[in-house]
C-alpha positions as CSV (number, residue, x, y, z in Angstrom):
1,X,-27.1,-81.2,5.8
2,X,-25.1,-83.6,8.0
3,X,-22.7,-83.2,11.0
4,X,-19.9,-82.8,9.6
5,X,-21.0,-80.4,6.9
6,X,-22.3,-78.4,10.1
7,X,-18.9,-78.8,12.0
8,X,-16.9,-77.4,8.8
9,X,-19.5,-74.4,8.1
10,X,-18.4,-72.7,11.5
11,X,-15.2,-72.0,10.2
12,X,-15.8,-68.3,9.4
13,X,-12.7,-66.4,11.1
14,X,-10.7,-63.9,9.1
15,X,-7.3,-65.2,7.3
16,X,-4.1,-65.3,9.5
17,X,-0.6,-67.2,9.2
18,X,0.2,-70.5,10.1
19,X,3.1,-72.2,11.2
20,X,4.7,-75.2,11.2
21,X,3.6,-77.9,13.2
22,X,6.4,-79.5,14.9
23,X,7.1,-82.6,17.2
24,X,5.6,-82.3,20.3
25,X,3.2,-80.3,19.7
26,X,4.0,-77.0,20.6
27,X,4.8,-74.2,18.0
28,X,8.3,-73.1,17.7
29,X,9.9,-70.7,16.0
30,X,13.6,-68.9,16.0
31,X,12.9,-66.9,18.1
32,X,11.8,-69.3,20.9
33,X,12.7,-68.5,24.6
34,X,14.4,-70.7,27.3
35,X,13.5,-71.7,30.7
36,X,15.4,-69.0,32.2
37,X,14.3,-66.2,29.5
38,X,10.5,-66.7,30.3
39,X,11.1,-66.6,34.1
40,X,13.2,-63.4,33.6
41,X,10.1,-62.1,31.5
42,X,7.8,-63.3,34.5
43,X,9.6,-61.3,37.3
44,X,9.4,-58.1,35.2
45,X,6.1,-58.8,34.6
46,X,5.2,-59.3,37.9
47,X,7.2,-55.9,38.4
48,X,4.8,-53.9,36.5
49,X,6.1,-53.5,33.2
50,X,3.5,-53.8,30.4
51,X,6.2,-54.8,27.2
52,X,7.1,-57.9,29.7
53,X,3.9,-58.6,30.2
54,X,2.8,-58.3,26.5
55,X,5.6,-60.5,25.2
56,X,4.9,-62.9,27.9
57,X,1.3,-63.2,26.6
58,X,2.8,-63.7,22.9
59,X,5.0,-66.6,24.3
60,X,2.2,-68.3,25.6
61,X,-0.9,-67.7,23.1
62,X,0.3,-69.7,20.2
63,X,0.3,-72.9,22.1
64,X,-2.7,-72.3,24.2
65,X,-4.8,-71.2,21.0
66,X,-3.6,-74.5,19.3
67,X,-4.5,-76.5,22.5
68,X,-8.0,-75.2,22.5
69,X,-8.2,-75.6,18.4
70,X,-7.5,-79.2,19.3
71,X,-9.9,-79.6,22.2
72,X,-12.9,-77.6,20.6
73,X,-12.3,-78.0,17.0
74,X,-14.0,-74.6,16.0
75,X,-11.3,-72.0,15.7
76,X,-13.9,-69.0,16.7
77,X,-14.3,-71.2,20.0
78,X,-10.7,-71.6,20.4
79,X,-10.1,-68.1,20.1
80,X,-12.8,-67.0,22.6
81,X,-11.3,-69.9,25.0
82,X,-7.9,-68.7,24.2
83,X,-8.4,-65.0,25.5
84,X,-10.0,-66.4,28.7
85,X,-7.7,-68.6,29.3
86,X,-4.8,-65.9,29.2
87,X,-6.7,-63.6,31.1
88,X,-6.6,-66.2,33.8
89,X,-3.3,-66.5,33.5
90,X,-1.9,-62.9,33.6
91,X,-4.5,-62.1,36.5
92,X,-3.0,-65.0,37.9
93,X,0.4,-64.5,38.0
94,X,1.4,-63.4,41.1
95,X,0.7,-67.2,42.3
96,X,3.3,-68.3,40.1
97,X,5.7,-70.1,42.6
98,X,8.9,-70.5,39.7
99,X,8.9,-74.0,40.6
100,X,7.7,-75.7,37.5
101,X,7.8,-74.5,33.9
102,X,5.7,-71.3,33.5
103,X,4.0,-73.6,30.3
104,X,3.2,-76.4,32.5
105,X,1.6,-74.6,35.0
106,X,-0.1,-72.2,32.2
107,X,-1.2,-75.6,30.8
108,X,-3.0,-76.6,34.0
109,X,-4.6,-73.4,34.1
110,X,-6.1,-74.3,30.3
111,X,-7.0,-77.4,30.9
112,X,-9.2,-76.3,34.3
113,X,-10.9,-73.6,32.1
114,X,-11.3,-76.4,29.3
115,X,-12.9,-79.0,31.2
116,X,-15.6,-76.8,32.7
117,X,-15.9,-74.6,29.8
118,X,-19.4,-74.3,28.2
119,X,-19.9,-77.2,25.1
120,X,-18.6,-75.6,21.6
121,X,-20.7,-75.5,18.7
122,X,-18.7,-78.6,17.6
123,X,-19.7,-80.7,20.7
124,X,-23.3,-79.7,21.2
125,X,-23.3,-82.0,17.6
126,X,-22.9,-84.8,19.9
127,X,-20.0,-86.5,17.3
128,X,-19.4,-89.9,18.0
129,X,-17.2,-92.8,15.7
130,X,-20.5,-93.8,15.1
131,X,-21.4,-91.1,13.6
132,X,-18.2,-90.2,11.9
133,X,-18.1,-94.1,10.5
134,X,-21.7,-93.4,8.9
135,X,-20.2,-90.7,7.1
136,X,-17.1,-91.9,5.5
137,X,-19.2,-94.3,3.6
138,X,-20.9,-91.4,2.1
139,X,-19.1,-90.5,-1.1
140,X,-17.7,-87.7,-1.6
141,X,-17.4,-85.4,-5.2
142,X,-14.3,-84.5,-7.2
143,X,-12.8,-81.3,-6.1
144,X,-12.3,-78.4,-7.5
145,X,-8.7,-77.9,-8.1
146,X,-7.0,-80.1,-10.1
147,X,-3.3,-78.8,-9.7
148,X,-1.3,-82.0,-7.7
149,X,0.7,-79.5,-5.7
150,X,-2.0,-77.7,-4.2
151,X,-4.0,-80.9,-4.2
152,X,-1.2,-82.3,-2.0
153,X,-1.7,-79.2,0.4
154,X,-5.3,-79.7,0.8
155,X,-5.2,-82.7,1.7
156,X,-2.9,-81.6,5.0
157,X,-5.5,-79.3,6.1
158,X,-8.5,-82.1,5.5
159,X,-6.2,-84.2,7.7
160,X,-5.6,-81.9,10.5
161,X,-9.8,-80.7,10.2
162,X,-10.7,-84.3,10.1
163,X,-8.6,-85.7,12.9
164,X,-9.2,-82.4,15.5
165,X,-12.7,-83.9,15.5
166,X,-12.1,-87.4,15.7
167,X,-11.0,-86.1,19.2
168,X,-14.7,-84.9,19.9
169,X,-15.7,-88.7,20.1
170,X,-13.6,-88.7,23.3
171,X,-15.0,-87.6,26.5
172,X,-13.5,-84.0,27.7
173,X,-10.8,-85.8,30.3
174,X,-9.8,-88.1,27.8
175,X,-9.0,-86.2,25.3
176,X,-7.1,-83.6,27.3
177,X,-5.3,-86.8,28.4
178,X,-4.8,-87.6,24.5
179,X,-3.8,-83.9,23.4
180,X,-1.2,-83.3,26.6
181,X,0.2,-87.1,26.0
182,X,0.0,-88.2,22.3
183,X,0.4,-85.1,21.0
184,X,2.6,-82.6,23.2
185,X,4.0,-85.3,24.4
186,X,4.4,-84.1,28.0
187,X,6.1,-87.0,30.3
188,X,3.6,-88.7,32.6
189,X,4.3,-86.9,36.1
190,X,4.3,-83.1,34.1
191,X,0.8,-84.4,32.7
192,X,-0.3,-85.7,35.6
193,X,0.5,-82.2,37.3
194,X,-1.3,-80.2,34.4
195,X,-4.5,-82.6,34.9
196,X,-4.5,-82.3,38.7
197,X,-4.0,-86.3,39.0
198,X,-1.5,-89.0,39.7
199,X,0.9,-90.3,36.9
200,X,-0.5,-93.8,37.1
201,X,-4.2,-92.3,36.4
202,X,-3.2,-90.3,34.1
203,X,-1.3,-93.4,32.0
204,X,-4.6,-94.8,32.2
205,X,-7.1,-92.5,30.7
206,X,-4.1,-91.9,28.2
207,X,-3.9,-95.6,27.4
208,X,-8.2,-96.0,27.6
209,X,-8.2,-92.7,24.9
210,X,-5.0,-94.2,22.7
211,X,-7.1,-97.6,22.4
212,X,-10.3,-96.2,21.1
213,X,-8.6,-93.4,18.9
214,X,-6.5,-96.7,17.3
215,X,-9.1,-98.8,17.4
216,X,-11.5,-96.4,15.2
217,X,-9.0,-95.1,12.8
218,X,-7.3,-98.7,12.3
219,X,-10.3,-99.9,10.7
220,X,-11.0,-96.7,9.0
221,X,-8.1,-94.7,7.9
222,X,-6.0,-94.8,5.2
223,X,-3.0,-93.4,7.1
224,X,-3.1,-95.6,9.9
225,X,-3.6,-98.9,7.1
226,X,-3.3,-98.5,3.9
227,X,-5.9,-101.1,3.3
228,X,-8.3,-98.7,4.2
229,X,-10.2,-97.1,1.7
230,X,-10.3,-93.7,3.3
231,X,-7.7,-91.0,1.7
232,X,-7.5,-87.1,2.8
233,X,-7.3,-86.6,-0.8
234,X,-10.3,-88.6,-1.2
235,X,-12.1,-86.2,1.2
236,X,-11.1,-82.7,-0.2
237,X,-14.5,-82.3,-2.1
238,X,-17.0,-83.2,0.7
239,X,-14.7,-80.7,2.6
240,X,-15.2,-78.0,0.0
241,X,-18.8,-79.0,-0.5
242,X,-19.6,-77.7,2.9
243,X,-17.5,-74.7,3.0
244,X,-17.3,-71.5,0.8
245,X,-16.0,-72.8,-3.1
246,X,-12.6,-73.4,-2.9
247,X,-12.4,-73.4,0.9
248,X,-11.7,-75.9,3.2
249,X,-11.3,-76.8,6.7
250,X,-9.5,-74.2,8.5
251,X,-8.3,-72.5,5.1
252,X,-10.1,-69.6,5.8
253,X,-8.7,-69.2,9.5
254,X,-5.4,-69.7,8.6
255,X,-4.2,-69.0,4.5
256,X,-0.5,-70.2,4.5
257,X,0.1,-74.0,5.7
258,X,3.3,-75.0,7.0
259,X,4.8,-78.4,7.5
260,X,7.6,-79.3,8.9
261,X,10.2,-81.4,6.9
262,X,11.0,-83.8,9.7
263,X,7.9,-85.7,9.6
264,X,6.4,-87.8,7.3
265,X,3.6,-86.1,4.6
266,X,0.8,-88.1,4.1
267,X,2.1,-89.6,0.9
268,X,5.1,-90.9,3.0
269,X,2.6,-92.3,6.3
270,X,1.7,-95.2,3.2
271,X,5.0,-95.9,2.7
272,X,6.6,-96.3,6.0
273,X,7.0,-99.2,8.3
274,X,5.6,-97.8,11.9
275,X,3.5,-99.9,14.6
276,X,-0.1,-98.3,15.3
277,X,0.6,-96.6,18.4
278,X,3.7,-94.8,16.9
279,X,1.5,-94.1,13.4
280,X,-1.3,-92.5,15.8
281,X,0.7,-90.4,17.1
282,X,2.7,-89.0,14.0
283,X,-1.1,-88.5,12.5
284,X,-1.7,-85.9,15.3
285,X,2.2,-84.7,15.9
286,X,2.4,-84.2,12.0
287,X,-1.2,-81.6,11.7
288,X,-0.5,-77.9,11.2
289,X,0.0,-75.2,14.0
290,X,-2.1,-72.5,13.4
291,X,-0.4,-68.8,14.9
292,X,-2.8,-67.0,16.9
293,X,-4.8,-64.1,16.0
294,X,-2.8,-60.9,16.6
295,X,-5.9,-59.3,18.1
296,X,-6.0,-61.4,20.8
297,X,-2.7,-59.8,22.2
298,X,-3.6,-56.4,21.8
299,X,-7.1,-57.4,23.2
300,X,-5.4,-59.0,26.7
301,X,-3.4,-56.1,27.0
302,X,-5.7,-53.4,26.9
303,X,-7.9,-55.0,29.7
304,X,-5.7,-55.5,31.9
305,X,-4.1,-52.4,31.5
306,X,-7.7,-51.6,32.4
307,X,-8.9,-53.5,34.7
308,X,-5.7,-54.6,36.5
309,X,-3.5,-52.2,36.2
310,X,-0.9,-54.1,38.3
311,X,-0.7,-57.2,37.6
């Protein structure tokens, strides 16, 4: 069994929603709060009160769990980073000084725990584009559906799968560098804040990481040139080869796939007219969100209503 056939086996979490991956990054929905409405939330927090303190935690989990989906590629590592990360945060609160966006300085809390975090299954595989270039050449077998429509779907998911660990062949502060920048598309001196640098280092390692992500997938994939041989719908057999029959990527971690109408679908990234560096980064802005696992709420909840009762 190769790498990647290992990578895609340790998808094995139980089926939850998905949402719509959106520009930027972040996952949105109607209900999303302002500025003003999670500070509010915050103070009552910060007061005491458990509901503020629980919706609080539901404001931020979605978009930490995808940031450590992204970062780790496994979505049982992302989980257990997620629920550590939040406990940091909520035990943390009180230092909140209301002088930056709650999600920016919940963000630099993530990425502290992230870059000193113990290696995930995916990374102790020690991916590398060398690696990953090896096995595109290896061919891949028809898959199993046949029905265009859901074809089309699958493909999103071996996209988002795919190019999540693409991202492993970066070193950990580049590719927190690549997520915050390319992807969320925080401005230079917020990242630089999150990252605990300066906005000129931080444009570098952003610019080092953007060049070898470009570099690779120009010569390799199909959505960057369509000269490239390499498809997502080329792919969707290997994918299911390695997972359970009929599974793929992520599809058992997350049954209903979203994409936002926006942005391009990967039929449309072949026929539109974009530079590399803006094509790189609608690849990445254009994968799907993935919600949360509702048990992690309850979870964070219920220990620090026992362990810190007053947070």
């Amino acid at each position: 069994m190769n790498v990647l056939q290992v990578l895609l086996r340790r998808t094995h979490s139980p089926a939850q929603p998905c949402v719509n991956g959106l520009p930027g990054g972040s996952v949105k929905d109607k209900g999303a709060k302002t500025r003003e409405q999670i500070e509010e939330l915050t103070k009552r927090a910060l007061a005491g009160e458990i509901a503020a303190l629980e919706e609080l935690v539901g404001v931020l989990q979605t978009d930490i769990f995808n940031l450590a989906l992204q970062f780790l590629w496994s979505p049982k590592d992302a989980e257990d980073a997620t629920q550590e990360i939040l406990l940091k945060i909520v035990v943390n609160l009180n230092r909140f000084e209301f002088r930056s966006n709650l999600r920016t300085w919940a963000y630099r809390i993530a990425s502290n725990y992230l870059i000193d975090a113990r290696r995930s299954h995916a990374e102790q595989r020690n991916i590398s584009f060398e690696l990953i270039e090896h096995e595109l050449r290896a061919p891949s077998p028809e898959p199993a559906e046949t029905d265009s429509s859901r074809l089309e779907e699958q493909a999103e998911s071996v996209k988002t799968a795919c190019t999540h660990a693409m991202l492993l062949c970066l070193d950990r502060p580049a590719r927190l560098a690549f997520i915050f920048g390319e992807v969320l598309q925080l401005k230079s001196n917020e990242a630089a804040e999150v990252l605990g640098t300066t906005p000129a280092a931080f444009r570098q390692r952003l610019a080092r990481a953007r060049k070898r992500m470009s570099d690779f997938m120009g010569r390799h994939c199909g959505l960057m040139d369509a000269r490239n041989s390499c498809r997502c719908s080329n792919r969707i057999g290997y994918a299911q080869q390695a997972n359970r029959p009929g599974r793929l990527p992520y599809a058992a971690y997350a049954e209903c796939l979203g994409q936002n109408d926006a942005l391009p679908s990967i039929p449309q990234f072949y026929q539109k007219e974009i530079d590399r560096v803006h094509r790189l980064a609608l690849i990445y802005r254009t994968n799907r969100s993935y919600k949360s696992p509702e048990r992690l709420l309850r979870r964070i909840v219920d220990l620090v209503q026992r362990e810190h009762p007053n947070p």
